[in-house]
C-alpha positions as a printed Julia matrix, in Angstrom:
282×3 Matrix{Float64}:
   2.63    7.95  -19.5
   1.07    5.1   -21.25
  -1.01    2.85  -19.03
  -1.84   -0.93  -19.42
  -4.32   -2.19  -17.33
  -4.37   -6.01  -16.5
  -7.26   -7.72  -15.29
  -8.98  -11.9   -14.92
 -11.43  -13.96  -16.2
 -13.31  -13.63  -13.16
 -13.7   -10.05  -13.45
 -17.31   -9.18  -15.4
 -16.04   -5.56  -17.74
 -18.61   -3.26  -18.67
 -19.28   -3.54  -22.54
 -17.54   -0.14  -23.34
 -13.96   -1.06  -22.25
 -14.35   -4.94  -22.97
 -12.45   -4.55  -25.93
 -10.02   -1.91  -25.33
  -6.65   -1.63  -26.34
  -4.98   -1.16  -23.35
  -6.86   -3.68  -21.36
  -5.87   -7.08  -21.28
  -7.59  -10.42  -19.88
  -5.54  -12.97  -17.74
  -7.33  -16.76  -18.37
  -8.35  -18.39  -15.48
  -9.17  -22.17  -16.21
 -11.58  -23.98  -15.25
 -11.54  -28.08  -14.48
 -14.43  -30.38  -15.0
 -14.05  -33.84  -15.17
 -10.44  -33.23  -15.57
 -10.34  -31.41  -18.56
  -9.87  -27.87  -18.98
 -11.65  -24.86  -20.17
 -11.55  -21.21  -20.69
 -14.66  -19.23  -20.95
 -14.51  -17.54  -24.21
 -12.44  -19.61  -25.92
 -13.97  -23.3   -25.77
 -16.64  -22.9   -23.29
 -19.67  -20.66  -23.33
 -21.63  -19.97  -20.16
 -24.35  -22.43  -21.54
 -21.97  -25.4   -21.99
 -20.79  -24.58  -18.46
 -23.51  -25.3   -16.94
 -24.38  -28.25  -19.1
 -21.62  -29.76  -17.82
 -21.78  -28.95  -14.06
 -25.15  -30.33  -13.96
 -23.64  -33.79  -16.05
 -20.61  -33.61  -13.49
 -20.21  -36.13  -11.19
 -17.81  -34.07   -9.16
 -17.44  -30.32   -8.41
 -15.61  -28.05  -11.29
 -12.35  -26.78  -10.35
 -10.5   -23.54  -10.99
  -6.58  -22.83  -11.14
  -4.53  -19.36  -10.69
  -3.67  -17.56  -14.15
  -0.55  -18.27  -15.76
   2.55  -16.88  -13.88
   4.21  -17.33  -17.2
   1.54  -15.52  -19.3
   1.7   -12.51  -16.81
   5.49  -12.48  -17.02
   5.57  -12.59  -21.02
   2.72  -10.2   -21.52
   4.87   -7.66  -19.26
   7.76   -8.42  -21.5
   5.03   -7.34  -24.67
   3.93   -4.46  -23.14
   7.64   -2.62  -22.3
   8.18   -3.68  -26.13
   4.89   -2.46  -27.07
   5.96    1.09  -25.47
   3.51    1.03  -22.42
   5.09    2.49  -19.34
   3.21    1.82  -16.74
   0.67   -1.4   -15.78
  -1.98   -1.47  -13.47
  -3.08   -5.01  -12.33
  -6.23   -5.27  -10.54
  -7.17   -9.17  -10.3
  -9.05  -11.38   -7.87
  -9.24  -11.05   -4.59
  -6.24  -12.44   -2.81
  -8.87  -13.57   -0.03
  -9.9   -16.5    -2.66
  -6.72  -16.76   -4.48
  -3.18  -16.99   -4.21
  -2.37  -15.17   -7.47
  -2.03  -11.82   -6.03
   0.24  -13.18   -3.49
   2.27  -14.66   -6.53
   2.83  -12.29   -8.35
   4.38   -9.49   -6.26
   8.07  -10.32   -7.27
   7.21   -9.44  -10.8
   7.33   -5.73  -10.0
  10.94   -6.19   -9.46
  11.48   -8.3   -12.69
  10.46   -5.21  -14.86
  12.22   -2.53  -13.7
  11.82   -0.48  -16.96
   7.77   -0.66  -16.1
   6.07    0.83  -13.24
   4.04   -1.54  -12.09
   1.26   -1.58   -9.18
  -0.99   -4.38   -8.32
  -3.37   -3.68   -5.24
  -5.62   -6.27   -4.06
  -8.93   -5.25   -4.95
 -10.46   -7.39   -2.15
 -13.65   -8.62   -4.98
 -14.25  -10.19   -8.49
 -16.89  -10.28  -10.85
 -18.73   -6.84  -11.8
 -16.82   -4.77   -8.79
 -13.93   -5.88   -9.78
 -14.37   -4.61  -13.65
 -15.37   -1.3   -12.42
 -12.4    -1.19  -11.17
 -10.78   -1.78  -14.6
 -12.97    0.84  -15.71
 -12.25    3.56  -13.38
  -8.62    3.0   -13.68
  -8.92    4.06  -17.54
 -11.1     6.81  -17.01
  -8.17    8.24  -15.07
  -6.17    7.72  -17.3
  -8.12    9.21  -19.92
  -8.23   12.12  -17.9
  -4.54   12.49  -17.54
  -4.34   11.84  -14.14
  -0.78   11.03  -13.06
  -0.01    7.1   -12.36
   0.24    7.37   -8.31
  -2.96    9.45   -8.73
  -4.61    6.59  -10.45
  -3.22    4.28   -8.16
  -4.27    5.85   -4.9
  -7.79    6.9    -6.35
  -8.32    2.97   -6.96
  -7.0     2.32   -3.42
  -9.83    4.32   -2.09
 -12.44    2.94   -3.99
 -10.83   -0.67   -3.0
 -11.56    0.38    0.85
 -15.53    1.15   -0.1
 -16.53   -2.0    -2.56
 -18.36   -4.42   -1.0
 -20.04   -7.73   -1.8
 -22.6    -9.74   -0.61
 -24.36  -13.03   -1.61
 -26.67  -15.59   -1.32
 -25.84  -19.27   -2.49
 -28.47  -22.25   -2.52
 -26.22  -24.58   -1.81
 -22.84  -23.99    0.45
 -20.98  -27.06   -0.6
 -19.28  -25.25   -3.66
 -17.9   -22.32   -1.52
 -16.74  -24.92    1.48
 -15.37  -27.77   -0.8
 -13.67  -25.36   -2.59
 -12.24  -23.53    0.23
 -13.62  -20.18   -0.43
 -15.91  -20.18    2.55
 -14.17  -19.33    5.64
 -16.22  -20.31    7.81
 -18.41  -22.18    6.39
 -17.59  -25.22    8.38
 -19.73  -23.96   11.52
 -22.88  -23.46    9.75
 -23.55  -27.05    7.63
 -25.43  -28.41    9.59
 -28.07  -25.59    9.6
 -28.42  -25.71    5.75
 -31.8   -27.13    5.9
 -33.11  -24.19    8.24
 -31.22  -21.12    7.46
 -30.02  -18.68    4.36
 -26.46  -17.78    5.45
 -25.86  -14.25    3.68
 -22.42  -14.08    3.2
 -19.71  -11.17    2.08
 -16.31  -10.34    0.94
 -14.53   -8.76    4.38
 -12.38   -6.24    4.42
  -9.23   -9.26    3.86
 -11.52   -9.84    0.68
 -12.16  -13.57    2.51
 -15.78  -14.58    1.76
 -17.31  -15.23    5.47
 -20.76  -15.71    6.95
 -22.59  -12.09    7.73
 -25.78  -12.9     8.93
 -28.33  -15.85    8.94
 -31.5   -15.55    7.52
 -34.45  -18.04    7.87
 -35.86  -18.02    4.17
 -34.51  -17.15    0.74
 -37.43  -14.15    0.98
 -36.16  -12.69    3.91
 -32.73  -13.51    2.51
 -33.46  -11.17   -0.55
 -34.92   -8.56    1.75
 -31.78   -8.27    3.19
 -29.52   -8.14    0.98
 -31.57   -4.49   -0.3
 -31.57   -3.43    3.16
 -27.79   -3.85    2.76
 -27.49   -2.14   -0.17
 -29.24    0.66    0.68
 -27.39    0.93    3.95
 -24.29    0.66    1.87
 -25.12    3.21   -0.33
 -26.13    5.84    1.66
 -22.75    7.98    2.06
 -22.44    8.35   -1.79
 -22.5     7.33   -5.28
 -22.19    3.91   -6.45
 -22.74    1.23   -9.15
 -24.64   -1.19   -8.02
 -24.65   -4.62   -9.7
 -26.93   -7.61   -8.99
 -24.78  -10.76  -10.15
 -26.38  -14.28  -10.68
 -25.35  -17.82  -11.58
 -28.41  -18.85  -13.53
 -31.1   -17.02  -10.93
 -32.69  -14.39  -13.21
 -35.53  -14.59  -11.33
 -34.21  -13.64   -7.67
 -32.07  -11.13   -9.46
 -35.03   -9.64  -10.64
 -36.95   -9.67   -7.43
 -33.55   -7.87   -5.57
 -34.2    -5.55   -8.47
 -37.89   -4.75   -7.72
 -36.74   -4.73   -4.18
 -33.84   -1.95   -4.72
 -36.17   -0.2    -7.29
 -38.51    0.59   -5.14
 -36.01    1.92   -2.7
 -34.88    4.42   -5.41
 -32.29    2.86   -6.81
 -33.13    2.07   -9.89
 -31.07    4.65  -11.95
 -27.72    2.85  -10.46
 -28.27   -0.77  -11.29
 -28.06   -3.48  -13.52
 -28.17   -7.17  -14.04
 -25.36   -9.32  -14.85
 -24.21  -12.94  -14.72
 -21.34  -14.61  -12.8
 -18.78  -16.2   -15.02
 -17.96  -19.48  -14.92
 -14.73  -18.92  -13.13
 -17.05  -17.55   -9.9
 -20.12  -19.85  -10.53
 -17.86  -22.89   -9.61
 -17.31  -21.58   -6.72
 -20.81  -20.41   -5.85
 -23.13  -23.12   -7.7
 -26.09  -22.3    -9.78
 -28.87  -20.7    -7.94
 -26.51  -17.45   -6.51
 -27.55  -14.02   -6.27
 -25.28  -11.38   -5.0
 -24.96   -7.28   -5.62
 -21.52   -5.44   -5.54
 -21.38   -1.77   -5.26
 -18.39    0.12   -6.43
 -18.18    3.97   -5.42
 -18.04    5.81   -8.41
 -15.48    8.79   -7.28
């Protein structure tokens, strides 16, 4: 077996596999002021949010190529792979994964599985990860497949935005529509449910208690096993730093890190967003 595994801009990959051979990057673009961007390629993070702030309008994102999934299946078979392992956004934010499901039958000469992993950002690249420790292990392909299934089921994600007009413009929020006007008094926590649809999970009165929270969360979360824990932020180093404090002094210090939202998730989210994902790690 030879194993490609197929991931989005929207996913945030752990240094070690960024890179890799057999893992490749579906670009997800991103709209402002009617022009468009890919991270990486003609937009840094920085310029990103340069931009949103000169905006006069939200930024916008679109699904990956159809097209560029279709032809980089085509490379692959030609390229000797065997099987491909896709593990993109959640479908609960995107139609992609709905999209694509008729390519499995296009490429009959690849075995080809594409769960919905039900998350993005640093989760979601665990994911990725996992998957190719598997595989490194010589774990057969359905092996892989169901492993990742079950770590699918135990991910979850939860955030807190400053501003909810990103997430309900945008039509991520699901229903985000019944708590507007109550911005001014509350902290809506949110999370990715088990249809990987961001919805409200609790209100909180302050951004303080908000943080508070989301540790308690975490370390409710956490408590039946092993996990990564990541503490994601669009531009909010400093609440990602006080959930750190927070979760280090809970003892979980040895399972977390820092990272940054991508562009492709900060439109969505605004600047100001802290969140944590936890991915099991077995």
């Amino acid at each position: 077996m030879r194993l490609a595994l197929i991931t989005d801009t929207s996913a945030y990959l752990p240094e070690a596999i960024e890179n890799h051979e057999d893992v490749y990057v579906l670009d997800i673009p991103i709209i402002i002021d009617g022009k468009t961007y890919i991270e990486g390629q003609n937009l840094t993070l920085d310029q990103y949010y340069d931009k949103l702030a000169a905006s006069k309008e939200l930024p916008k994102t679109s699904q990956p190529s159809l097209a560029e999934l279709d032809d980089l299946l085509c490379q692959l078979e030609k390229e000797g792979y065997t099987h491909v392992l896709g593990l993109f956004i959640a479908a609960g934010i995107s139609g992609f994964w709905q999209n694509i499901q008729f390519l499995i039958e296009e490429h009959p000469n690849l075995t080809i599985a594409f769960p919905d992993t039900k998350i993005t950002s640093a989760p979601q690249g665990n994911l990725v990860r996992n998957a190719l420790m598997c595989s490194r292990e010589g774990m057969d392909f359905d092996v892989i497949v169901n492993k990742i299934q079950s770590q699918i089921e135990k991910i979850e994600g939860f955030i807190v935005v400053n501003d909810l007009n990103h997430l309900v413009k945008g039509g991520r929020l699901s229903n985000g529509s019944a708590i507007i006007g109550n911005l001014l008094s509350i902290k809506p926590v949110l999370h990715f449910n088990e249809e990987g649809k961001i919805v409200v999970y609790e209100k909180v009165r302050t951004e303080k208690k908000a943080l508070k929270r989301l540790a308690e969360i975490v370390k409710e979360m956490t408590a039946d096993g092993e996990y990564d824990i990541a503490i994601i932020h669009s531009r909010a180093q400093d609440k990602a730093e006080q959930l750190y404090n927070l979760l280090a002094k809970a003892g979980l210090k040895d399972d977390l890190e820092i990272v940054s939202f991508g562009g492709v998730i900060a439109t969505h989210l605004g600047e100001g967003a802290v969140a944590f994902g936890i991915t099991p790690k077995n």
